[in-house]
Backbone as a chain_set.jsonl record, in Angstrom:
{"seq": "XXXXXXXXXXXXXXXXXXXXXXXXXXXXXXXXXXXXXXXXXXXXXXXXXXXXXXXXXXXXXXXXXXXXXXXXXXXXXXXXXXXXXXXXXXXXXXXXXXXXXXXXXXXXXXXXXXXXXXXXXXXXXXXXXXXXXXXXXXXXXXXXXXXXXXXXXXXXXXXXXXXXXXXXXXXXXXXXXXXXXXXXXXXXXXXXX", "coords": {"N": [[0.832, -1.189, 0.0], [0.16, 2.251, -0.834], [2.383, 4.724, 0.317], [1.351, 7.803, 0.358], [-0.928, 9.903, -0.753], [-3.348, 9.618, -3.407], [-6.015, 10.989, -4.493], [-8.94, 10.02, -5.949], [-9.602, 10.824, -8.43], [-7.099, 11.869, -9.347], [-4.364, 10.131, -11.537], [-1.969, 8.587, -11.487], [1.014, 7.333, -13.229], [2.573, 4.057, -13.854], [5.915, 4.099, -12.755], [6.674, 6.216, -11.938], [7.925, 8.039, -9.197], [7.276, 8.668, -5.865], [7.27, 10.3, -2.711], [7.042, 9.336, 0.653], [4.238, 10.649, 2.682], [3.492, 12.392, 0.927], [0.757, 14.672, -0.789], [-1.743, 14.168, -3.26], [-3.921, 16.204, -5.121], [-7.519, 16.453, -6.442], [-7.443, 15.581, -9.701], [-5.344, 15.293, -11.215], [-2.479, 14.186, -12.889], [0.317, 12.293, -12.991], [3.288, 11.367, -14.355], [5.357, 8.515, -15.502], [8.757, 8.213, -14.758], [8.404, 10.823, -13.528], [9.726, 12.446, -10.413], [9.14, 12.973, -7.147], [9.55, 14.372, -3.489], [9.243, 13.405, -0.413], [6.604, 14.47, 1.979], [5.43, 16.196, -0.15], [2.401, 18.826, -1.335], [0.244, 18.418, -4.014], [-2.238, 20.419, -5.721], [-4.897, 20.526, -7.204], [-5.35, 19.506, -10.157], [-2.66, 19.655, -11.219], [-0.021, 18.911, -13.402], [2.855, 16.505, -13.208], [5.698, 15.616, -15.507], [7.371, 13.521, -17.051], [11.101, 12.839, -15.891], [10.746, 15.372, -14.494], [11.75, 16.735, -11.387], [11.101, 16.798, -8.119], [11.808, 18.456, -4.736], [11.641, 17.78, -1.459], [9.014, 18.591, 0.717], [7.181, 20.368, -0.917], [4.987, 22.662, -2.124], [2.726, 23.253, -4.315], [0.183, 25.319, -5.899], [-2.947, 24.761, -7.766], [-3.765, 24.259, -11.219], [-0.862, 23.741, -12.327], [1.847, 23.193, -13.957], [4.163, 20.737, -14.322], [7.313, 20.383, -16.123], [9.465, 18.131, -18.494], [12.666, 18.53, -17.549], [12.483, 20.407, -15.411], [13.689, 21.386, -12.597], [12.337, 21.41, -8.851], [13.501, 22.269, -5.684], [14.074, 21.069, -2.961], [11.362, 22.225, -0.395], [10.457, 24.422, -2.408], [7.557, 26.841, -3.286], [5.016, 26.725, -5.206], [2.903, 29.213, -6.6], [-0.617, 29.849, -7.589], [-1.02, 28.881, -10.963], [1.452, 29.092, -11.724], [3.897, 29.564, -14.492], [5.481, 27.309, -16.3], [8.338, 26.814, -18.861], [9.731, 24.742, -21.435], [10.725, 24.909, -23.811], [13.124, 26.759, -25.838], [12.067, 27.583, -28.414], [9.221, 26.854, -29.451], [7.501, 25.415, -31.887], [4.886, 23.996, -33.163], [4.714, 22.308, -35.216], [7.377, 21.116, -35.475], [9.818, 19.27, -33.683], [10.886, 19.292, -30.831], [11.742, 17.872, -28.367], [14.366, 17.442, -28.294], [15.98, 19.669, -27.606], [15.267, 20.247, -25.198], [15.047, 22.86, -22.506], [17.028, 23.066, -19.287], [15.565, 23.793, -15.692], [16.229, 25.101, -12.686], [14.396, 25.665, -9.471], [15.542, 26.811, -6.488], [16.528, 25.478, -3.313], [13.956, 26.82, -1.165], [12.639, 29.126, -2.388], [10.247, 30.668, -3.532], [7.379, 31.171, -6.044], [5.346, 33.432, -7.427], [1.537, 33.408, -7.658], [0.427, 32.976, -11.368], [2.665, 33.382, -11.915], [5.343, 33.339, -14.79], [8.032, 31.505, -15.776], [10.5, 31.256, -17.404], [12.518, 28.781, -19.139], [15.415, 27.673, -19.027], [17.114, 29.1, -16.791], [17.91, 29.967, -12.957], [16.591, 29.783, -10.44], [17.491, 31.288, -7.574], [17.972, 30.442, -4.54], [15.558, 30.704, -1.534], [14.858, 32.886, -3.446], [12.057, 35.297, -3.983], [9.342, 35.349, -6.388], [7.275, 37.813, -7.79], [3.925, 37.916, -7.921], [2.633, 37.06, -11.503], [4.715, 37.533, -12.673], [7.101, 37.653, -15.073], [10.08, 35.585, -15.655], [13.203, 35.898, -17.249], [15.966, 35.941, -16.781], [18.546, 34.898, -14.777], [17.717, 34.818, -11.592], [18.88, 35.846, -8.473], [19.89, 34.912, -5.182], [17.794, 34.924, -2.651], [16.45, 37.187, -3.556], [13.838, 39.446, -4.375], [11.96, 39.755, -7.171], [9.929, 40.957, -9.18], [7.069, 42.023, -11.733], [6.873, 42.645, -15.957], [9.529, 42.694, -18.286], [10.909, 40.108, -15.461], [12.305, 42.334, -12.569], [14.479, 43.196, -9.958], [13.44, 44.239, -7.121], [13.898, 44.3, -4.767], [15.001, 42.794, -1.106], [14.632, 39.523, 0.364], [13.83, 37.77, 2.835], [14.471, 34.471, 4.397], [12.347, 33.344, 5.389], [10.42, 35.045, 4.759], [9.566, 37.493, 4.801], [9.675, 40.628, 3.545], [12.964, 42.232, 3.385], [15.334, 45.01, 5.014], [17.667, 46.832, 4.036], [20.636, 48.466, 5.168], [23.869, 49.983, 5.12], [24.952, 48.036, 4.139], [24.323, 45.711, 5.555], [21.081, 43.75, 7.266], [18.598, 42.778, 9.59], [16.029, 40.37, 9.654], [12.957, 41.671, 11.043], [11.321, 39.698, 11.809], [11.932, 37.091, 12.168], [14.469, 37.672, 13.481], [17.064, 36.155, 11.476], [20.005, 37.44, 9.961], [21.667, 39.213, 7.591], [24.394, 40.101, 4.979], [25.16, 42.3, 2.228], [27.184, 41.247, -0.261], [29.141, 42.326, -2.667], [27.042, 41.95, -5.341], [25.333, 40.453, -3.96], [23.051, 38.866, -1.42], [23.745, 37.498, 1.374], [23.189, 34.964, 4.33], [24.423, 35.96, 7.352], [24.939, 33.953, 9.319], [25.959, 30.67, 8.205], [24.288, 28.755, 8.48], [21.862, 29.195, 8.833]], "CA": [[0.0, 0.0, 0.0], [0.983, 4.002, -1.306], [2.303, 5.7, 1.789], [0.997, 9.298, -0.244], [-2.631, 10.117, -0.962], [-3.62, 10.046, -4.061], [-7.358, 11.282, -5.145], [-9.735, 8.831, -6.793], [-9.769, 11.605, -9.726], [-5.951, 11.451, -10.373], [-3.457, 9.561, -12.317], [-0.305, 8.36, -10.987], [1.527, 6.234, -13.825], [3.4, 3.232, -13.471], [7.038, 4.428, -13.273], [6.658, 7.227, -11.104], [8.511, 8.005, -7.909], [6.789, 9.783, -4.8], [7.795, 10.071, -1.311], [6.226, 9.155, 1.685], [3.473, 12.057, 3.068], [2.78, 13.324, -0.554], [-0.864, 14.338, -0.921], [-2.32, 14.893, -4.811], [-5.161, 16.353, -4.963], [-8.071, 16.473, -7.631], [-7.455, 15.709, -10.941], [-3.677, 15.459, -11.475], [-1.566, 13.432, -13.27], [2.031, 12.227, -12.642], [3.809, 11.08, -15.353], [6.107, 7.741, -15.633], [9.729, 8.975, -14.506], [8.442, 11.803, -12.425], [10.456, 12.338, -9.469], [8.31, 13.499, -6.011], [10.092, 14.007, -2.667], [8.159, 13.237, 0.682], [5.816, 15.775, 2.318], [4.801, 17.545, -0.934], [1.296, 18.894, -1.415], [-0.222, 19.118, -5.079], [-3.171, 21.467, -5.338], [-6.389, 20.924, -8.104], [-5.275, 20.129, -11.656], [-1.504, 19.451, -11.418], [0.881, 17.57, -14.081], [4.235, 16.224, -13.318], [5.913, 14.996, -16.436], [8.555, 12.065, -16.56], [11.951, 13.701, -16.091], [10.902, 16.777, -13.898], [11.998, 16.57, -10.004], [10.573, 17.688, -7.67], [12.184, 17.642, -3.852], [10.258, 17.223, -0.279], [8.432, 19.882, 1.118], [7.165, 21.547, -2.123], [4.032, 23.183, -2.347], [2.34, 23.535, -5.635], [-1.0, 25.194, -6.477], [-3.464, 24.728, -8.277], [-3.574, 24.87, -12.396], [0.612, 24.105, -12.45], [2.468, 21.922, -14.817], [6.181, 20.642, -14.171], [7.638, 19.498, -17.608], [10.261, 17.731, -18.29], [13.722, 19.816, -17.615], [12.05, 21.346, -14.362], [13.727, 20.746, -10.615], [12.195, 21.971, -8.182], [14.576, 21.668, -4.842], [12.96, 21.187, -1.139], [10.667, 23.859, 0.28], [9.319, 25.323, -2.958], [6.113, 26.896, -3.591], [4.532, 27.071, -6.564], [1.443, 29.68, -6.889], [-1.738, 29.1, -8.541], [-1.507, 29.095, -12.089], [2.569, 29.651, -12.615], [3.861, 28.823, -15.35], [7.407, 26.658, -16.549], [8.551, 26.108, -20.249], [11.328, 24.006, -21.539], [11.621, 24.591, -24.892], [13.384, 28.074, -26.286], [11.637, 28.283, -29.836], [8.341, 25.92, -29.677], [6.51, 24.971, -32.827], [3.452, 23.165, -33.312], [5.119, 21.083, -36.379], [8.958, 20.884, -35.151], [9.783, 18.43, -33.031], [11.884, 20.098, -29.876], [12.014, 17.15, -27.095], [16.028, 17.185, -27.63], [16.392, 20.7, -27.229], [14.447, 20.809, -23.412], [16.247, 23.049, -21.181], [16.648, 22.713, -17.507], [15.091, 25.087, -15.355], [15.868, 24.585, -11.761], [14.136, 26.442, -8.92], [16.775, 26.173, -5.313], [15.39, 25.331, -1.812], [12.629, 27.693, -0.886], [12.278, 30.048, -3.122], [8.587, 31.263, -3.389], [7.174, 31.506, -7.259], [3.88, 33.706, -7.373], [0.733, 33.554, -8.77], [0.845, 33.499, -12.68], [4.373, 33.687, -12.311], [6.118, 32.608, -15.835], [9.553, 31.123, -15.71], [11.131, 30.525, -18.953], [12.97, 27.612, -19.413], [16.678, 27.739, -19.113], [17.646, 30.055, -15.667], [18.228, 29.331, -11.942], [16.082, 30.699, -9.314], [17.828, 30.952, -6.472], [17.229, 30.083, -2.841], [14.996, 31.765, -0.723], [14.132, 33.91, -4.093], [10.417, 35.752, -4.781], [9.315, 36.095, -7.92], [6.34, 38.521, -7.597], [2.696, 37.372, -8.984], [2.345, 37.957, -12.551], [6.257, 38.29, -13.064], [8.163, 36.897, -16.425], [11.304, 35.598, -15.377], [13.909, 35.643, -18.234], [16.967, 35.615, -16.298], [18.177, 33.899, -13.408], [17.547, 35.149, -9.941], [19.927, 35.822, -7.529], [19.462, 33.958, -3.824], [17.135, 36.196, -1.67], [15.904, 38.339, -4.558], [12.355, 40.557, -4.927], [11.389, 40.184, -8.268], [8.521, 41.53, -10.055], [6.765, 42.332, -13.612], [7.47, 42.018, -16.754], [10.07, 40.817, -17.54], [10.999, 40.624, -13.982], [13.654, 42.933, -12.311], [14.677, 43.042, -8.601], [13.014, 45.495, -6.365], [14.54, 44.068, -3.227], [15.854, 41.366, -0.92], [13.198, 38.195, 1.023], [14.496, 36.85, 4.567], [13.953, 32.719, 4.355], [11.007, 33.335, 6.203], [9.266, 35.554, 4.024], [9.247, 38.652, 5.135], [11.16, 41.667, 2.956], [14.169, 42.838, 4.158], [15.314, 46.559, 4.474], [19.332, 46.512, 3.582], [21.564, 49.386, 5.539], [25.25, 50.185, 5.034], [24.755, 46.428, 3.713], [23.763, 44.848, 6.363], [19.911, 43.459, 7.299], [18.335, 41.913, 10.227], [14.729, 40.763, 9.838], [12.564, 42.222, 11.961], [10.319, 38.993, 12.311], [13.089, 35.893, 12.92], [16.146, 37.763, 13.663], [17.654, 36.276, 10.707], [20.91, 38.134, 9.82], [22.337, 38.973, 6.26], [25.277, 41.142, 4.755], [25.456, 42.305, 1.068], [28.25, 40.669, -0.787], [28.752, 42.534, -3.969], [25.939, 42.177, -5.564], [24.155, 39.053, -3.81], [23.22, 38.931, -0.41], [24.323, 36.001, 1.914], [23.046, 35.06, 5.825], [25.817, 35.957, 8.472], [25.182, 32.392, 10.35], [25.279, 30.077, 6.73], [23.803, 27.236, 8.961], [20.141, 29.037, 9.451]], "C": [[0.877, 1.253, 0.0], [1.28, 4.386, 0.071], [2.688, 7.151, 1.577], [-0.176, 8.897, -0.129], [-2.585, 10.966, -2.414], [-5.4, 10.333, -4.502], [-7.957, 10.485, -6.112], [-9.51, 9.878, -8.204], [-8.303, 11.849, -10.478], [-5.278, 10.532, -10.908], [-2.85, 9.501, -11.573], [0.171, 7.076, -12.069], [2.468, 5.227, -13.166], [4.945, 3.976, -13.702], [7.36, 6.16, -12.703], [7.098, 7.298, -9.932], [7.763, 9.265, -6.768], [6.932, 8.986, -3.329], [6.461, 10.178, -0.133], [5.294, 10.763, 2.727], [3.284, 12.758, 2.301], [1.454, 13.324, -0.377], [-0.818, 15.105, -2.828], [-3.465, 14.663, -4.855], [-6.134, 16.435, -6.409], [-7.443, 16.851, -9.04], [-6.128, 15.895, -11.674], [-3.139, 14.352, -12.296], [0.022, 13.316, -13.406], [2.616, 11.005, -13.747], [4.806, 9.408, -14.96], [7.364, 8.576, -15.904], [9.598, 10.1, -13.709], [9.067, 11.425, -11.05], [9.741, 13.35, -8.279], [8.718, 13.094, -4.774], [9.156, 13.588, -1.592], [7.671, 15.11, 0.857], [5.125, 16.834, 1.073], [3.178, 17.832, -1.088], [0.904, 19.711, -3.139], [-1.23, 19.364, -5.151], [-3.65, 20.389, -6.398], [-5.629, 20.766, -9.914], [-3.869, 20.168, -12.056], [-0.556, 18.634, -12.441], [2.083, 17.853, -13.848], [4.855, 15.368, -14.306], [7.095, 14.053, -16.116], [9.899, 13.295, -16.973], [12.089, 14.982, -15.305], [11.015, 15.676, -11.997], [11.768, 17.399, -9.481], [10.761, 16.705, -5.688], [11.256, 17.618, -2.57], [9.804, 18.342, -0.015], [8.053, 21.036, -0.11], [5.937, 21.582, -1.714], [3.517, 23.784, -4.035], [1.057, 23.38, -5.964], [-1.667, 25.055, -7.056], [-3.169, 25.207, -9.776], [-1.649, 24.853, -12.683], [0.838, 22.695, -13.25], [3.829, 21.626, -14.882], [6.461, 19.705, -15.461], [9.219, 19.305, -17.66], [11.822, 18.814, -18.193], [13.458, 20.569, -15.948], [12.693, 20.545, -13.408], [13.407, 21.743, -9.629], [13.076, 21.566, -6.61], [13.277, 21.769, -3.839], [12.595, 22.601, -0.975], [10.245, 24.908, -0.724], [8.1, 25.431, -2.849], [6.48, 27.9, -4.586], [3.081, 27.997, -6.266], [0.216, 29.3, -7.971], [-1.179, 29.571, -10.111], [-0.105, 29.504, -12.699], [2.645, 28.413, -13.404], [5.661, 28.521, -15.847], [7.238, 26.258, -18.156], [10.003, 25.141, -20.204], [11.768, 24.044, -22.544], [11.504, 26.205, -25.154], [12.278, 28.787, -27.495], [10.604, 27.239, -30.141], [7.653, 26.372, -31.163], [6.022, 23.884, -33.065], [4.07, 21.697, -34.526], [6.451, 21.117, -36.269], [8.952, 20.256, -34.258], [11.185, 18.879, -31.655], [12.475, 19.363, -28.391], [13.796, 16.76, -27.004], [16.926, 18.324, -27.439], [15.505, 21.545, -25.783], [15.881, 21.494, -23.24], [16.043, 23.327, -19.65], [16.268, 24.084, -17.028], [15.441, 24.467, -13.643], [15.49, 25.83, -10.674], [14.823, 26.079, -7.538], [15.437, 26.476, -4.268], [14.506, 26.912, -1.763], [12.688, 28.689, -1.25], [10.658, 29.939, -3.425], [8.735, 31.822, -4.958], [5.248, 32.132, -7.047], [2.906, 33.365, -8.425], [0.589, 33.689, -10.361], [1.693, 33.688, -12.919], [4.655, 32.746, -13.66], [8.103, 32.539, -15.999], [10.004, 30.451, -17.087], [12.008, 30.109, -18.792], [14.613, 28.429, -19.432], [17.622, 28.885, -17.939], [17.539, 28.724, -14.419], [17.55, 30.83, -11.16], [16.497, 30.529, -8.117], [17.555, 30.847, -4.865], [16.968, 31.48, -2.385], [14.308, 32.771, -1.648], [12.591, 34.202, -3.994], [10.2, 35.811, -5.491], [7.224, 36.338, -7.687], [4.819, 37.463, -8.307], [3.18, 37.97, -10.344], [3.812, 37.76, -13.063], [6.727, 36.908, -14.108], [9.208, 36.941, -15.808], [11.743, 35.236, -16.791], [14.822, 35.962, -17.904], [17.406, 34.821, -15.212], [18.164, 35.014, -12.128], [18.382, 34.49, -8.856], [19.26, 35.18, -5.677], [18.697, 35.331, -3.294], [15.878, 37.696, -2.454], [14.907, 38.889, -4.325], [12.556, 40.198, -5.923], [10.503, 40.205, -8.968], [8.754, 41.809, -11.498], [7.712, 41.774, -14.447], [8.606, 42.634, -17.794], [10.333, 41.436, -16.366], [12.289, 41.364, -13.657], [13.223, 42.916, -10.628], [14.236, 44.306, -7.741], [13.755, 45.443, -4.631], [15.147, 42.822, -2.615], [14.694, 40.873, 0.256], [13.913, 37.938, 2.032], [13.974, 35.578, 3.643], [12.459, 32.684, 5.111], [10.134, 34.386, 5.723], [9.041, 36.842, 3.684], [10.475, 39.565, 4.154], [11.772, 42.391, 3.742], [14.538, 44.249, 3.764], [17.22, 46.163, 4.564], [19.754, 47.881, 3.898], [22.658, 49.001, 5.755], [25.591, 48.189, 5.018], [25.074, 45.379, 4.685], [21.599, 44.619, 6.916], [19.649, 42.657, 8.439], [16.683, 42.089, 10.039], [14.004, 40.701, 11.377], [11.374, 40.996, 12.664], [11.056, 37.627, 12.854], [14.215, 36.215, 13.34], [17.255, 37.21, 12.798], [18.901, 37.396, 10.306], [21.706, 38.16, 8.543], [23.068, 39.822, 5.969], [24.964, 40.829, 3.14], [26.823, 41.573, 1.125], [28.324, 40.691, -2.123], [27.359, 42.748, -4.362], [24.672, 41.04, -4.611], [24.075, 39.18, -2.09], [23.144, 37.704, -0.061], [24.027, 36.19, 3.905], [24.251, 35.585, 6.547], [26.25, 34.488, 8.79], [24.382, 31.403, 8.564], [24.81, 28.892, 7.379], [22.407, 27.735, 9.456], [19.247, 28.637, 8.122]], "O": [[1.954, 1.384, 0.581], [0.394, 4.351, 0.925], [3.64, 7.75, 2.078], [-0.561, 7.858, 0.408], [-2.177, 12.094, -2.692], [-5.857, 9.278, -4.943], [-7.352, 10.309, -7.17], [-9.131, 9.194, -9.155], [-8.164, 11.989, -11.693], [-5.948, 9.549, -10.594], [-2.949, 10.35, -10.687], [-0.226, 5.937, -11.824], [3.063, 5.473, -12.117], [5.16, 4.425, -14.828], [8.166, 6.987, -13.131], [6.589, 6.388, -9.278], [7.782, 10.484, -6.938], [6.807, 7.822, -2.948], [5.407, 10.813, -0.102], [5.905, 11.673, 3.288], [2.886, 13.881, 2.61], [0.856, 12.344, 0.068], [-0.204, 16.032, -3.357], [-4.091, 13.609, -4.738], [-5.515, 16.478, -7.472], [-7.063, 17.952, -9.437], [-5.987, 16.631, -12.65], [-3.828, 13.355, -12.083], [0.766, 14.179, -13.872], [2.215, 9.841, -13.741], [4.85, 9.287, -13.736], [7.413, 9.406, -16.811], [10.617, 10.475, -13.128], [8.963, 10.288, -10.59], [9.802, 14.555, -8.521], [8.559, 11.912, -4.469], [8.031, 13.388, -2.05], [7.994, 16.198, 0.379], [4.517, 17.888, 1.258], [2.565, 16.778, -0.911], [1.097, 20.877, -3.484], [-1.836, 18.474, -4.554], [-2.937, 19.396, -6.544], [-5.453, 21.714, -10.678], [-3.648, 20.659, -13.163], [-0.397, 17.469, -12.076], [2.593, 18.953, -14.064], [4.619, 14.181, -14.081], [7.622, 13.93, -15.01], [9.886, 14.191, -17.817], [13.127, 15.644, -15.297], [10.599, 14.578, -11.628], [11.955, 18.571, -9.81], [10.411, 15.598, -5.279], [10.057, 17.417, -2.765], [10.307, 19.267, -0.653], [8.481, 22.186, -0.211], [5.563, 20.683, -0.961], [4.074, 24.68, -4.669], [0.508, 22.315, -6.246], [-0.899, 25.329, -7.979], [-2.522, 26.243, -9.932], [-1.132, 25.849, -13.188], [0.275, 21.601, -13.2], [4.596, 22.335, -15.534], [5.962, 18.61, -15.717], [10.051, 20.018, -17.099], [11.862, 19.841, -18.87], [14.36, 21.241, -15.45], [12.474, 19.343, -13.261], [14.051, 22.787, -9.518], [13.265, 20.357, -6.484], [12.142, 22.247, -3.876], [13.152, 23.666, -1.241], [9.797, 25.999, -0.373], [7.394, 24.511, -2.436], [7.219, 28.848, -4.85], [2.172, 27.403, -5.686], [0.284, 28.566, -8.957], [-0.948, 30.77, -10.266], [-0.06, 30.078, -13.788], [2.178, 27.274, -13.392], [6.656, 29.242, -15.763], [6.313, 25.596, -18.627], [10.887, 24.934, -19.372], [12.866, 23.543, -22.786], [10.51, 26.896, -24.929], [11.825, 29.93, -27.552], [10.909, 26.561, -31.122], [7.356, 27.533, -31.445], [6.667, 22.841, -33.179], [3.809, 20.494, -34.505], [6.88, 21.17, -37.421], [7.935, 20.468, -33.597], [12.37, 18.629, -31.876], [13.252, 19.858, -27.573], [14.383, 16.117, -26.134], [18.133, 18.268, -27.203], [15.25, 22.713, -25.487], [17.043, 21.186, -23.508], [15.042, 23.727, -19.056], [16.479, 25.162, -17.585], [14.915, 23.393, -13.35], [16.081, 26.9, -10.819], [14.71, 24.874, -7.313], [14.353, 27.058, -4.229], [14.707, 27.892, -2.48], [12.831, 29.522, -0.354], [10.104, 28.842, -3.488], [9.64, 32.572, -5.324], [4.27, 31.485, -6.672], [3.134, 33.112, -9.608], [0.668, 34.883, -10.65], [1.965, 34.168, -14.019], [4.275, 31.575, -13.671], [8.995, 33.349, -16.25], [9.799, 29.336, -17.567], [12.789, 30.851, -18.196], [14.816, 29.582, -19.813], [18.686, 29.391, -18.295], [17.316, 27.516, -14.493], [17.749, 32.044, -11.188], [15.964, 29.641, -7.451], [16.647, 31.477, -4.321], [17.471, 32.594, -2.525], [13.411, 33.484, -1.199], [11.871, 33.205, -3.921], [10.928, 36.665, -5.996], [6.312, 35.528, -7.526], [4.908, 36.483, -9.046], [3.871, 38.982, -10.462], [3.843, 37.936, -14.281], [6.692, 35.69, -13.935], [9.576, 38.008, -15.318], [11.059, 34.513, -17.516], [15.192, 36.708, -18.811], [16.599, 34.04, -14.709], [18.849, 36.037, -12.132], [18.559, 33.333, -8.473], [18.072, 35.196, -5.357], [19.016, 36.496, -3.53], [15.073, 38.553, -2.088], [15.159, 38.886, -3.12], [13.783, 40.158, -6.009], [10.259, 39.13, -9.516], [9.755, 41.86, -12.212], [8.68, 41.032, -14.279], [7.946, 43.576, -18.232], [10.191, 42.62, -16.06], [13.298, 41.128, -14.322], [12.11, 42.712, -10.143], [14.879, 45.351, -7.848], [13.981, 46.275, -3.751], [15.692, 41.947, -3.287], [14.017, 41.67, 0.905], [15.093, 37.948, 1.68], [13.332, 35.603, 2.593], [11.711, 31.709, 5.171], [9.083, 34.589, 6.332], [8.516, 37.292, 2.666], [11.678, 39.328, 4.044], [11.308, 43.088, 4.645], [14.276, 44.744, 2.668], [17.731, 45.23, 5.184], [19.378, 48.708, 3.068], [22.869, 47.969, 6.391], [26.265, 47.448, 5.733], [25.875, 44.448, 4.608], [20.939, 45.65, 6.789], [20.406, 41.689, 8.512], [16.048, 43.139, 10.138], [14.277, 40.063, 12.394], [10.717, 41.204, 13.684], [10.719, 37.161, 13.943], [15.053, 35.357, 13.615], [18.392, 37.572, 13.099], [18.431, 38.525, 10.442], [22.432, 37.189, 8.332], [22.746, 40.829, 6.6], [24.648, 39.727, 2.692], [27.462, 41.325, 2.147], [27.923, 39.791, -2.86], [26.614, 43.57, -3.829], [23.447, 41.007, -4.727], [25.078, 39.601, -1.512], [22.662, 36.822, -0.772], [24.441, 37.107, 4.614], [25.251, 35.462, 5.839], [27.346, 33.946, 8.644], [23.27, 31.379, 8.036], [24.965, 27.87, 6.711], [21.757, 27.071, 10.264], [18.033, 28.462, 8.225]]}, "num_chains": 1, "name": "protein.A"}
């Protein structure tokens, strides 16, 4: 017996991998070769294709599709209705499954609402990427970024909250978290929180 929960209304193919405390909820399908860590929760309407990974603790709402090329690392969330490509230059009568490119999103980075991530970047840990927001570069660890395409308005604590950045340093005001600029990227003080 599964030790996940899957929904009388989805799919799960033969040839599929999912970890113990997964729930998938209405109407999903998981592909042969999909890769699903423990603890994840898929929303309403989900496909995981063979080839995409996806690690424990993800969150992924409603209306989302992981195609092949996609990793998602531990502790993402996905918003309702974002969206992932994999191929650069799709057409309807060209055949493009050997030009996928990887897309991976790093531990807990937060993707909003309608967010679109085009195929071939790196979203890095802890990043935001606003509702609504086109990514077409990669995103730096900690980032803000919004619209379209997206650009960086600021910097995320791991816990959620936006950070205010003086004489490049940051403590948030809700975990005590602690971060210093570094160049351009910002980085915790204590790299073990």
């Amino acid at each position: 017996m599964a030790n996940y929960y899957v929904h009388e209304s989805s799919y799960v193919d033969d040839g599929a991998v999912i970890g113990a405390g997964t729930k998938i909820w209405h109407f999903c399908h998981i592909m042969p070769g999909a890769v699903i860590g423990e603890r994840c929760n898929l929303g309403q309407n989900v496909v995981v294709m063979g080839g995409a990974r996806i690690g424990s603790n993800v969150k992924i709402q409603n209306n989302v599709s992981i195609y092949e090329g996609v990793e998602l690392e531990d502790d993402v969330f996905c918003g309702p209705s974002c969206v992932f490509t994999n191929v650069l230059t799709p057409r309807s009568h060209v055949s493009r499954r050997h030009e996928f490119v990887r897309t991976v999103v790093k531990r807990g980075a937060s993707l909003g609402a309608n967010a679109t991530i085009v195929c071939g970047h790196t979203i890095g840990e802890f990043a935001f990427v606003g509702a609504g927001a086109v990514v077409s570069e990669d995103v730096s660890p900690y980032a803000l970024v919004v619209g379209v395409p997206a650009r960086q308005i600021g910097w995320m604590c791991r816990c959620g909250l936006r950070l205010a950045v003086t004489d490049n340093r940051s403590r948030c005001s809700s975990c005590g978290s602690e971060y210093r600029l570094d160049g351009s990227r910002l980085v915790p003080v204590d790299p073990h929180q």
